[in-house]
C-alpha positions in Angstrom: 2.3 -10.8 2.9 1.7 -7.0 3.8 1.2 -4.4 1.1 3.5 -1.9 0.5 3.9 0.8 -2.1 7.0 2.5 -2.3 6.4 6.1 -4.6 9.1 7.6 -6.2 9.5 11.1 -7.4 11.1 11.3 -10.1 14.0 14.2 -10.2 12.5 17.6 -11.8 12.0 21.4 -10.7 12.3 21.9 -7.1 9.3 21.5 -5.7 7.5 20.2 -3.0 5.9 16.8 -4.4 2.6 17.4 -3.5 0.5 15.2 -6.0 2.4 12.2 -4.6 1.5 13.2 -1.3 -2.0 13.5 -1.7 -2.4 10.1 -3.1 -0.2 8.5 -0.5 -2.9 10.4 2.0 -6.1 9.3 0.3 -4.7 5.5 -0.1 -3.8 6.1 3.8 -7.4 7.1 4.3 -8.6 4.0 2.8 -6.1 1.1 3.3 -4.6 2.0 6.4 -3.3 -1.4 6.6 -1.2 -0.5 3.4 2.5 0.6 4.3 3.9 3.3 2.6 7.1 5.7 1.7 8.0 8.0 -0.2 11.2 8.4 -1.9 12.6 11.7 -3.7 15.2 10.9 -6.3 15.3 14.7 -6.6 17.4 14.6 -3.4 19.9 12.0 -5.1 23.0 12.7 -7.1 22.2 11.9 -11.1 25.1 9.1 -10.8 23.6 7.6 -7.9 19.8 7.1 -8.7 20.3 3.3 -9.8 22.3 2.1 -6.7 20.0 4.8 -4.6 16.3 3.1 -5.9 17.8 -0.2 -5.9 19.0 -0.1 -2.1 15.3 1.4 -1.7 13.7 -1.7 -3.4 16.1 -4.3 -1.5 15.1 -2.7 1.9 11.7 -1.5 1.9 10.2 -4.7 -0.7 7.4 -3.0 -2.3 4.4 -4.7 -3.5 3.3 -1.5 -6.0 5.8 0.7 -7.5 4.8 3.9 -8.2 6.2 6.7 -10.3 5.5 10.5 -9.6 6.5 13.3 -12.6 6.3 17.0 -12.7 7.9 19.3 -14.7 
């Protein structure tokens, strides 16, 4: 089975997620075999984020789960 890690960015200030990215890059750097995405719940409507990360999860079948806050 391939690895996968799905990030998500949790919805805060508007701002680029750049802490999310930089560890998607260095686990790039190191496991290039892992596959990886990025999803930003920040670009969701609030009623939607369940049926949003859900349909994200069905689809993509992440291995690793990973949550990204900044406020």
């Amino acid at each position: 089975m391939n690895q996968r890690i799905l990030y998500v960015r949790l919805p805060c200030n508007p701002i680029f997620p750049i802490g999310v990215v930089y560890l998607a890059d260095r686990v790039h750097k190191v496991f290039e075999e892992i596959e990886q995405k990025i999803f930003d719940l920040g670009t969701v409507p609030p009623l939607d984020y369940k049926a949003a990360l859900d349909r994200w999860i069905d689809e993509f079948k992440p291995t690793l789960l990973v949550f990204s806050w900044r406020d």
